[in-house]
C-alpha positions as CSV (number, residue, x, y, z in Angstrom):
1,X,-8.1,38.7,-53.4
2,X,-5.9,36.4,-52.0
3,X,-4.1,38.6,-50.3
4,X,-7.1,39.6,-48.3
5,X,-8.0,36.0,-47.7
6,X,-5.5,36.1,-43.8
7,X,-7.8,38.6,-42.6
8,X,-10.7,37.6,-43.8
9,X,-10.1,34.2,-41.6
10,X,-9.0,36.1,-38.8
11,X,-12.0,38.4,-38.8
12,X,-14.1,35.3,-39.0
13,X,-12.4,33.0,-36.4
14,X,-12.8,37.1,-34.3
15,X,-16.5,36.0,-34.8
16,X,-16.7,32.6,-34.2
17,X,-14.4,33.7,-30.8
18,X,-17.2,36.1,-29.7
19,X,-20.1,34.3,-30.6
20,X,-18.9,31.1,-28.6
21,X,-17.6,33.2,-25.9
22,X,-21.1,35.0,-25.8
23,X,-22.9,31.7,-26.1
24,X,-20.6,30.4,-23.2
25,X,-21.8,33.1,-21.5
26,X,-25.6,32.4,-21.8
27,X,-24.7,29.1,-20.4
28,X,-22.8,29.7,-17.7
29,X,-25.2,32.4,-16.8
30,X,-27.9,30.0,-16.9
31,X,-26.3,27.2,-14.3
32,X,-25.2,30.3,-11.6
33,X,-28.5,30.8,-11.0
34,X,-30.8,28.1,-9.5
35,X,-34.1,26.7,-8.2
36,X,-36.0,30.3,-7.1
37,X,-33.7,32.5,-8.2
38,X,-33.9,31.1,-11.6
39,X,-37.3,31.1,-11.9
40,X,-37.2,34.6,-10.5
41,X,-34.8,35.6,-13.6
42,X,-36.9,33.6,-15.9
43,X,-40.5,35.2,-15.0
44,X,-38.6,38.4,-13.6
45,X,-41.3,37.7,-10.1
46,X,-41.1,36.8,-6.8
47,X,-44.4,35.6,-5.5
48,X,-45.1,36.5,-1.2
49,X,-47.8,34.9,0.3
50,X,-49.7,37.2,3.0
51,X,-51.6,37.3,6.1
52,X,-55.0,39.4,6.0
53,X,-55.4,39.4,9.8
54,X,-52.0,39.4,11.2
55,X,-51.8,43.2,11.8
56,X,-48.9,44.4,12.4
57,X,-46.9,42.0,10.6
58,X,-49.5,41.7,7.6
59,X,-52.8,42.7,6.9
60,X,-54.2,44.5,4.5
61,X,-54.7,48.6,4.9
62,X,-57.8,50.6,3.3
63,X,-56.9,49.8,-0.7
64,X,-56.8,46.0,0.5
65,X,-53.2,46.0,-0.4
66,X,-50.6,44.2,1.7
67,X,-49.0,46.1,4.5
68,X,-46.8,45.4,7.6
69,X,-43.5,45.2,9.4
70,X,-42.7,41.5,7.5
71,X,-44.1,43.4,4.4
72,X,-41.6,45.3,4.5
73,X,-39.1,43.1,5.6
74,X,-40.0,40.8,2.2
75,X,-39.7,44.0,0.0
76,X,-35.7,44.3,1.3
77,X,-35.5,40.5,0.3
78,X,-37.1,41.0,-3.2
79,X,-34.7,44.3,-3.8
80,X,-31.9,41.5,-2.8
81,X,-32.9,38.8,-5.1
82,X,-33.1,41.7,-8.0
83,X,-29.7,43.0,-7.8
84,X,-29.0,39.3,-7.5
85,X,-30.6,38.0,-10.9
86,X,-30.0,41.4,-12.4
87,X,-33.2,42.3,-13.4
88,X,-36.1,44.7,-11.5
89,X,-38.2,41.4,-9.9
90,X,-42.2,42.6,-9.9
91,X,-44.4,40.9,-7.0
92,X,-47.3,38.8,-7.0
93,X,-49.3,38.7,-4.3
94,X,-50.9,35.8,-3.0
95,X,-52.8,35.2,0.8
96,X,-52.3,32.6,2.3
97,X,-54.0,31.0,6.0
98,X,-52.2,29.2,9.0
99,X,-53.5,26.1,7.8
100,X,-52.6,26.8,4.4
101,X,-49.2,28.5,4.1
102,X,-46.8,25.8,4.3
103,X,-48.3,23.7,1.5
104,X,-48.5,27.3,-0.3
105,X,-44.4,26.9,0.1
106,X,-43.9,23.8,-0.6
107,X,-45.6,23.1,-3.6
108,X,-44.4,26.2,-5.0
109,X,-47.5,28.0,-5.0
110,X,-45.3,30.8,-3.4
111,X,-41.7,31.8,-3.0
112,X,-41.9,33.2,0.7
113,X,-44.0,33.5,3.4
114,X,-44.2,37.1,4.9
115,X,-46.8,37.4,7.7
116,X,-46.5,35.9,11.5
117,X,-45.1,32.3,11.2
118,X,-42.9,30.7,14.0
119,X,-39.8,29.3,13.1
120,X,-39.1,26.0,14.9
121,X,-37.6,22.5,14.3
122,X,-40.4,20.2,13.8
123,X,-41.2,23.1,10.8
124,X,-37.8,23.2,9.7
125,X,-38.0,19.8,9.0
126,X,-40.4,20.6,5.9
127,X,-39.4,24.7,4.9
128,X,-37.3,26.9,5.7
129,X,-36.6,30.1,7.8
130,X,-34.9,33.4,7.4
131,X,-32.9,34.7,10.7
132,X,-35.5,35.3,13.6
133,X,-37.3,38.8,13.2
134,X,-39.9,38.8,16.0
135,X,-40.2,37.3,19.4
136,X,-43.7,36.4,20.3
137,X,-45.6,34.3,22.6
138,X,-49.3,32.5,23.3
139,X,-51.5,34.2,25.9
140,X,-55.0,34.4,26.5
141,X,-57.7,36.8,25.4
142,X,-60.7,36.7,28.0
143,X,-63.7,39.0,29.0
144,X,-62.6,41.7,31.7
145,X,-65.3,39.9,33.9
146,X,-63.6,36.6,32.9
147,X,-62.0,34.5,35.8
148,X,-59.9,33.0,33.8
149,X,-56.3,34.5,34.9
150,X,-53.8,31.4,33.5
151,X,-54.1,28.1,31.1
152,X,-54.8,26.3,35.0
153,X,-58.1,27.9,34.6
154,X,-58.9,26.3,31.5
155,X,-60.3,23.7,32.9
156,X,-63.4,22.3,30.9
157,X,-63.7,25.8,29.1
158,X,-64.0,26.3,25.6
159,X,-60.8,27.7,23.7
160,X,-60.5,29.0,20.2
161,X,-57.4,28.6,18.1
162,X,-56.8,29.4,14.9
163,X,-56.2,26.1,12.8
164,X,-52.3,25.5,12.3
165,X,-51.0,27.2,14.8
166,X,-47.8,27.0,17.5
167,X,-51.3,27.9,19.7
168,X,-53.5,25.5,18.6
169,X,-50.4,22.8,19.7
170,X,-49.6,24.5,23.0
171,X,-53.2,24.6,24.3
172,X,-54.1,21.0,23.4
173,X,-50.3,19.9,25.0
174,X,-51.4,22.0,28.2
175,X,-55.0,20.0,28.1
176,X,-53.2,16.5,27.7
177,X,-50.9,17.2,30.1
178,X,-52.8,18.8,33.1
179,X,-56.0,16.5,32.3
180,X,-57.5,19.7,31.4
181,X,-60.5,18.8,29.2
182,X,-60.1,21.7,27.3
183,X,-62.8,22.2,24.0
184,X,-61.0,23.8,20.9
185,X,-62.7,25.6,18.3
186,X,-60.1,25.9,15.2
187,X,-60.6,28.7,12.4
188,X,-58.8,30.1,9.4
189,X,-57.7,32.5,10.4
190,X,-56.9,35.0,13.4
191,X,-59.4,37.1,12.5
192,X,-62.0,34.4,12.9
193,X,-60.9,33.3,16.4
194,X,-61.7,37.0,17.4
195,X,-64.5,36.8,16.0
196,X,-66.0,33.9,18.1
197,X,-63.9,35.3,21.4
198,X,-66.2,38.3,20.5
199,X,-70.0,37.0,19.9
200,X,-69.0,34.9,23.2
201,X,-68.8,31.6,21.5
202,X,-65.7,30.6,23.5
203,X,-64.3,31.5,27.0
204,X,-60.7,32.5,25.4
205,X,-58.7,33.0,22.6
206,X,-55.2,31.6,22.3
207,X,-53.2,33.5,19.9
208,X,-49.6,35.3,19.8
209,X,-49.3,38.4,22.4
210,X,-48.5,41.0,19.6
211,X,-51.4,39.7,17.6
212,X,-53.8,39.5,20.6
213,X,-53.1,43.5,21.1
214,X,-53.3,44.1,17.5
215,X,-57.0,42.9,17.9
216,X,-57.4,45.5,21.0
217,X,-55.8,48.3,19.2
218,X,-57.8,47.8,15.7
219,X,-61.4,47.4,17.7
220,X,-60.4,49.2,20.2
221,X,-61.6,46.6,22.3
222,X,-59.4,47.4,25.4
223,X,-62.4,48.0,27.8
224,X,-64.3,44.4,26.5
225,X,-61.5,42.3,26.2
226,X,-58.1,41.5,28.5
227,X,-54.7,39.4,28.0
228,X,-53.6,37.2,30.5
229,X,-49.9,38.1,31.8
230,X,-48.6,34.7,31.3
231,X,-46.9,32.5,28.6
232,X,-48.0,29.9,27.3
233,X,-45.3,29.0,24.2
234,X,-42.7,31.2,23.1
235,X,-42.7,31.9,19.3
236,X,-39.9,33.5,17.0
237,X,-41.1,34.6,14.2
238,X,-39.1,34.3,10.8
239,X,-40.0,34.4,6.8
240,X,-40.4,31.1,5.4
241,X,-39.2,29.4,2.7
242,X,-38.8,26.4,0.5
243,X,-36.3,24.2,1.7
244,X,-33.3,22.8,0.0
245,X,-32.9,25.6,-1.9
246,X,-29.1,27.0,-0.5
247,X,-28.7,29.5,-2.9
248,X,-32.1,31.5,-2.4
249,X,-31.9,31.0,1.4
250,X,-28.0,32.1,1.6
251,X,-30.1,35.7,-0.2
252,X,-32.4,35.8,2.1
253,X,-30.6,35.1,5.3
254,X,-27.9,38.2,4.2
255,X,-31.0,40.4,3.1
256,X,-32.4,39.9,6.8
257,X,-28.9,40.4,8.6
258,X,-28.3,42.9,6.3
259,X,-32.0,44.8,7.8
260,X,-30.9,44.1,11.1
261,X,-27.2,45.5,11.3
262,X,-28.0,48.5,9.2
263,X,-30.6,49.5,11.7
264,X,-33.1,49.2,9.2
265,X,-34.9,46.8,11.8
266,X,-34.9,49.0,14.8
267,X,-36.5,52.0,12.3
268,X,-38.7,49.4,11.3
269,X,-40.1,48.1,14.8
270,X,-40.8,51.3,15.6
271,X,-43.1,52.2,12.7
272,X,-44.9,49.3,12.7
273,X,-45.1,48.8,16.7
274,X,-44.6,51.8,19.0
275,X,-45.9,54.8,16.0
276,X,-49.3,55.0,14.8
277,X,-50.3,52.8,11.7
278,X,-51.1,53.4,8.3
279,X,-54.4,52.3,9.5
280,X,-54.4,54.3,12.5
281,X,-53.8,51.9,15.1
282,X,-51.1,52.9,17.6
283,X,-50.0,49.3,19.6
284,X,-47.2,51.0,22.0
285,X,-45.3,47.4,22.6
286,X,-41.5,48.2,23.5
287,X,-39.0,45.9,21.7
288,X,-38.9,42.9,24.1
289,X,-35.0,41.8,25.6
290,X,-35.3,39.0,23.1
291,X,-35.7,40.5,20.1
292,X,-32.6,42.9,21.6
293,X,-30.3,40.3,22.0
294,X,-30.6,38.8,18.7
295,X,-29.7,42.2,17.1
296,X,-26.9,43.0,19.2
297,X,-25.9,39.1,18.4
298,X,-25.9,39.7,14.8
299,X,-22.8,40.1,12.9
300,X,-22.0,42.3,10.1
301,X,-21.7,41.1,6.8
302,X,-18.3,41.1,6.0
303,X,-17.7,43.1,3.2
């Protein structure tokens, strides 16, 4: 018996060894992983906040399920953060509004913002942003018969905005500024701003270019309805996110660069901009120069 007694100790301090190795482990697994990547791990999902109306970034298709070139864009940034925490990451949808959204991110109601939001400083002072997936800009939708042509011929006419906007701030600038005594109506949401454009409770709608063709294309209200050829604002769009959180946004700034330099982003533009839609709108807008440049600007990941 005592003979055996050596190896029973050294089978024993074997297993005291692995136990405190494996509870080591546990631990140090649970401090690499932080703020929404932990609570990813933890609840094994990533909740997206999406837009209804904001076709074709996000809107919802026939089933009311969320569809759209950021939709998709998201999805690559879930798969990420999966292989990341090391466990398959389920998604729980939640829309969200322009006026809503950012306190939707920032009191944690959601873990990213996928639909049609610039990315600028005075925001980035509050959330964050992923790299820049979209260029867009504020025009005007009139009447055909309208004489509105530019924001100069705003001039004492009612404007509708939807609440929350880069549009909303650029038209009421352009009003203070050129003493323009412009009336704005603020919605929810985009869809509500075409709605009064349409039942002729305002003389224009302000809204993003892509969005304000989305409208035409889904209504096919190309023969009613016109956009005005000039900028108002220039908008980048990008997926936002809560700030001061390094290690998620590190994730989702290689999972975006990591769409673009694969060429996943060119397949995507094209499906969701220049094909037919799930839907079966067909909007036929070329990439713009912009949105060009920033590919061809993007490194590769090293490996």
């Amino acid at each position: 018996m005592a003979a055996r007694l050596p190896g029973m100790l050294a089978a024993l301090w074997l297993g005291l060894v692995a136990t405190f190795g494996a509870t080591l482990a546990v631990a140090q697994d649970a401090t690499v992983l932080s703020g929404t990547l932990k609570k990813a791990r933890d609840t094994g999902t990533l909740v997206i906040g999406y837009r209804e109306s904001s076709l074709p970034f996000s809107y919802l298709n026939q089933a009311s399920r969320p569809i759209g070139y950021s939709i998709d864009i998201c999805t690559e940034i879930v798969q990420a953060a999966s292989e990341e925490v090391g466990r398959e990451l389920a998604v729980k949808w939640v829309p969200v509004t322009s006026e809503n959204r950012f306190e939707a991110i920032t009191s944690g109601k959601i873990d990213l913002e996928c639909g049609s939001t610039t990315r600028n400083a005075e925001r980035m002072q509050t959330v964050a942003f992923s790299p820049v997936i979209f260029i867009a800009g504020t025009k005007l939708m009139v009447p055909r018969a309208s004489p509105i042509k530019s924001f100069r011929d705003l001039k004492g006419k009612t404007v509708v905005v939807t609440a929350g906007t880069t549009n909303e701030q650029a038209v009421a600038q352009l009003s203070k500024r050129f003493d323009l005594n412009i009336n704005l109506i603020r919605v929810r949401d985009h869809a509500d701003a075409f709605a009064v454009l349409s039942r002729g409770g305002a003389d224009a709608y302000a809204g993003d270019d892509v969005l304000l063709y989305g409208f035409l294309a889904h209504y096919g209200a190309g023969k009613k309805f016109i956009i005005t050829r000039d900028f108002i604002s220039y908008d980048p769009y990008g997926i936002m996110l809560r700030k001061n959180d390094p290690q998620f946004a590190t994730l989702v700034g290689k999972a975006v660069r990591d769409v673009i330099t694969s060429g996943d982003m060119e397949r995507l533009y094209k499906q969701w901009f220049m094909n037919k839609l799930p839907t079966g709108e067909r909007l036929g807008i070329p990439m713009s120069a912009e949105l060009e440049g920033i590919i061809d600007a993007t490194p590769e990941r090293p490996e």
